[in-house]
N, C-alpha and C positions, 0 to 999 in steps of 0.2 A: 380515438377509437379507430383511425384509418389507419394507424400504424401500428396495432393489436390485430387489425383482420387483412394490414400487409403482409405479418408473420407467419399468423395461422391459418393464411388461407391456403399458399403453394405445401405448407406442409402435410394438411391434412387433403391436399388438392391432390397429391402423390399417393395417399391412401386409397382416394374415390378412384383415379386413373386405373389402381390396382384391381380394385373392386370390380370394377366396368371391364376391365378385359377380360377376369375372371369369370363373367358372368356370360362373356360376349364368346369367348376363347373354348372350343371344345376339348378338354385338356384336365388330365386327373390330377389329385394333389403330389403326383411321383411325378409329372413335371416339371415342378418346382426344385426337382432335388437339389441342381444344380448352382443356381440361383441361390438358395437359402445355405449351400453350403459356401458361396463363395463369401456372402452378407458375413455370414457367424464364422469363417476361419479366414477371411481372406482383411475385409473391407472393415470389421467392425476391431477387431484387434489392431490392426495400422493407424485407426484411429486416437484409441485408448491409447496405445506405445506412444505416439507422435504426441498428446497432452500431458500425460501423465510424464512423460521423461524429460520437457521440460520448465516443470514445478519445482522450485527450489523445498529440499527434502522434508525441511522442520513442517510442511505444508502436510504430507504426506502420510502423519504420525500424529495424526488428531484423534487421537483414542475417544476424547467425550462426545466427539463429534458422531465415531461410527456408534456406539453406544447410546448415546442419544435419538439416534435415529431408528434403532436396531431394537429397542424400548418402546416407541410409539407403535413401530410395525407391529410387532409380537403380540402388544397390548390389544391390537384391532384382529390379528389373527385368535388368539383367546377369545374373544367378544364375539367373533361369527358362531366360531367351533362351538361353544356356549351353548348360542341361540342353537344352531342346528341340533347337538345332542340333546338339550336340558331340554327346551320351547317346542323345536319341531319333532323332538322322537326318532333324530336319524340315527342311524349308527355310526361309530367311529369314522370310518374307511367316508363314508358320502361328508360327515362332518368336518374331516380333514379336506376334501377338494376344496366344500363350500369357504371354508379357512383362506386357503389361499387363494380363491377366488377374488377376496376382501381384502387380503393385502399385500397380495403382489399383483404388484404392478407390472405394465409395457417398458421398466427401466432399462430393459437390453434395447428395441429396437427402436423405440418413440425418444427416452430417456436421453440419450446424447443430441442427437438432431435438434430436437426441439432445444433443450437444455443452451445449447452452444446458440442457435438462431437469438436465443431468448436473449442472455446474458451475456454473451459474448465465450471465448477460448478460455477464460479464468474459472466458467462454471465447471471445465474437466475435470479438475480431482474432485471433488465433492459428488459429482454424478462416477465417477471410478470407484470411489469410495463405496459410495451405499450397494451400487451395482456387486460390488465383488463380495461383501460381507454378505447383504442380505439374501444373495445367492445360496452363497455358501448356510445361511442358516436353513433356506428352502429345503435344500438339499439333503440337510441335515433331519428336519422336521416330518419331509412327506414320508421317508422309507421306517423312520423310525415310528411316527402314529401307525403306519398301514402293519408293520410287523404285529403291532400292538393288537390291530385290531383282526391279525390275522390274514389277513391281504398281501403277508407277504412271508414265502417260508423258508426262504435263506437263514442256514445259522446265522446268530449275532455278529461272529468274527467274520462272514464273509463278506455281511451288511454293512458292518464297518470299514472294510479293504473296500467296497465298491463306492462305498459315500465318497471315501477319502481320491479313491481315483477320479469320481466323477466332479470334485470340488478342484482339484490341481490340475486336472487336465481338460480343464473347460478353456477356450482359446483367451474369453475374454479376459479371464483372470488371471492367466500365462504370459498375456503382452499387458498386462497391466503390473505383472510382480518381475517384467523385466522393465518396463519402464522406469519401476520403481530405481533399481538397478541403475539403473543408466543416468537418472537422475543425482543417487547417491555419487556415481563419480564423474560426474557431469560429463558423459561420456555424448561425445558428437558424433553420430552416423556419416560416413562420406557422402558427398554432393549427389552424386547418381543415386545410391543407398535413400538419401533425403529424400531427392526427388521423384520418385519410386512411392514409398513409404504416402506424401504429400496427394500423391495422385489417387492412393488407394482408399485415404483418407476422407479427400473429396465426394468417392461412389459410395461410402458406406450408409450416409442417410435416406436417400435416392434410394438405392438399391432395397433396402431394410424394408423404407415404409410401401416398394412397390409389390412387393413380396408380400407384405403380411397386408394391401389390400386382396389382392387375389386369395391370400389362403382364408380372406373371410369370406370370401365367394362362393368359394371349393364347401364352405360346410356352411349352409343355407339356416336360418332359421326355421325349424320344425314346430316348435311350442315354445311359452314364455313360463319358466320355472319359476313355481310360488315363491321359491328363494330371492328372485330379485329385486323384490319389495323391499327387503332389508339389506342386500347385498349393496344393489346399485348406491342409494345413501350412504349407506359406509364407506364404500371405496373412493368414489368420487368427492362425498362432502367428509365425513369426518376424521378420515387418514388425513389429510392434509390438514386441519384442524389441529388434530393430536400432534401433528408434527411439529406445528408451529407454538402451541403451548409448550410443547416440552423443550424444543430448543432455547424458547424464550424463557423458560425455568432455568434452565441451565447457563445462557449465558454465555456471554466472550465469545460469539462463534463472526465473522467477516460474514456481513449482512446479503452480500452474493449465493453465499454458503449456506444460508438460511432460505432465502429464495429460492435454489436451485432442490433444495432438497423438498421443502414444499410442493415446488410445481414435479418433483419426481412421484410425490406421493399420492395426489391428483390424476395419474396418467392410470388409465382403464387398463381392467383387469389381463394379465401375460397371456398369450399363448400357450406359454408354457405350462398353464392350466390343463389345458385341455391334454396335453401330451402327457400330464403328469393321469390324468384322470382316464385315458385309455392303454396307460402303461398296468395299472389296477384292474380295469375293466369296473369304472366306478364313476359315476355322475360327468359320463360324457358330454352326451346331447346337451346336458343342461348345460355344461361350461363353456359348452360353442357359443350356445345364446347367449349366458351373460358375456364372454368376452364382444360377442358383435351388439350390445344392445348397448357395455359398458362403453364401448368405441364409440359408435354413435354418439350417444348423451356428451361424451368427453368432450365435442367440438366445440361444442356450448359451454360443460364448466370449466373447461381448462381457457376458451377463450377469455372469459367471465374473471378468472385467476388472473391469468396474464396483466386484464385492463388495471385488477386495482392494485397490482403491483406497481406498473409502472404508470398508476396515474396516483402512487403516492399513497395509498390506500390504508396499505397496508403494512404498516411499519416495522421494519426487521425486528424487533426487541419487544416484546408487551411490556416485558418487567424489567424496564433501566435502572 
């Protein structure tokens, strides 16, 4: 147990620091700009490049692995949208946030940090992985339900030029599809180049989770949205659950690879909830609160994860 809350404590200890200055710090959320731009274009890409490039390739090309994953997600995104449209009577556009509220994840800025402390440098591509595809289906998903539902009145053809630009030119997925690259021809950065790349590496978890404690700061809990009743259990307990049934349905996956993608599943609801849900002008407030209420709760079931993982608990394979 002391070497589960040696882990989890300076990590999630970088969130409260964040939290507490945010609270403490007189300072709008355009403060941040800078910071969050260096985390996502600077720190969090040298990261991913620096693992990902060097993963020997046949690693790289696990197709059941990102479909596997990519299956359990989707299956829990259907299952909110559901309950929201069918149960609570919301409309499309509020049904779609609540959706991804439930299952996307903190894979961009919790996902690597944690992932890597956890498991060591091996857990990289499998968090590259899910990070880049399940992006990319995000991406795919929000602008296409909100068109649907009206929330959005870009022709189709432009919707599609702006998905496709906003999936290729996202940094993580750019130093992750030259990684790949670089991998294929086992291609070595010069020394200074390395060492450079190594240093940038190092600031990205730091930096990440110091950020995104202050931006929980910056948007304070107002009200606790009847959604969380159902949200918070799904995100937290049964994404990770699903993930783990279905990987272990599926099989043959490197039991690291199975672990890492579980404890991704587990990690409370993105930010980029909320940025999606005031891009819309659509279940704002409430996606500030479940993301700060899903953070919270997370210190406890991701510690909780962690313990019966590595106390054995919890066996990579259900079905050998």
């Amino acid at each position: 147990m002391a070497d589960i809350v040696a882990l989890v404590l300076p990590f999630f200890g970088l969130i409260l620091i964040g939290y507490v200055s945010g609270r403490l710090g007189d300072h709008s959320a355009q403060a941040l700009g800078w910071l969050n731009f260096f985390v996502i274009y600077v720190t969090l890409p040298a990261l991913f490049f620096k693992l990902v490039s060097r993963t020997p390739i046949e690693q790289l090309t696990r197709i059941d692995f990102i479909a596997a994953c990519l299956a359990a997600t989707y299956t829990i995104f259907v299952l909110v949208f559901v309950i929201g449209r069918y149960i609570r009577g919301n409309n499309i556009a509020e049904s779609t946030v609540q959706a991804l509220a439930g299952a996307y994840g903190n894979i961009g800025y919790m996902g690597p940090g944690l992932a890597l402390l956890a498991f060591g440098e091996k857990a990289a591509v499998p968090v590259a992985l899910v990070f880049c595809f399940e992006n990319a289906a995000h991406f795919i998903a929000a602008p296409a339900l909100m068109a649907f539902a009206g929330g959005d009145e870009r022709p189709p053809a432009q919707m599609a030029l702006d998905v496709a630009r906003k999936i290729l030119t996202h940094p993580f997925i750019i130093a992750t599809l030259i990684g790949f690259l670089a991998a294929a021809f086992a291609f070595e950065p010069p020394l200074a180049l390395q060492r450079l790349i190594d240093y940038l590496a190092q600031a990205a978890a730091p930096c990440a989770l110091f950020a995104m404690g202050v931006t929980l700061a910056l948007r304070p809990l107002k009200r606790i949205p009847a959604e969380i009743g159902y949200i918070v259990p799904i995100k937290l307990l049964l994404h990770p659950i699903l993930v783990y049934l279905v990987l272990s349905a599926v099989g043959n996956f490197d039991p690291l690879w199975v672990q890492t993608a579980i404890l991704l599943a587990a990690l409370p609801t993105a930010t980029n909830v909320f940025v999606i849900g005031q891009q819309y002008g659509v279940w704002q407030e409430r996606a500030s609160a479940t993301i700060l209420i899903t953070t919270v709760i997370s210190v406890f079931s991701v510690s909780a994860l962690l313990f019966a993982i590595k106390g054995g608990m919890l066996p990579p394979d259900l079905f050998p």
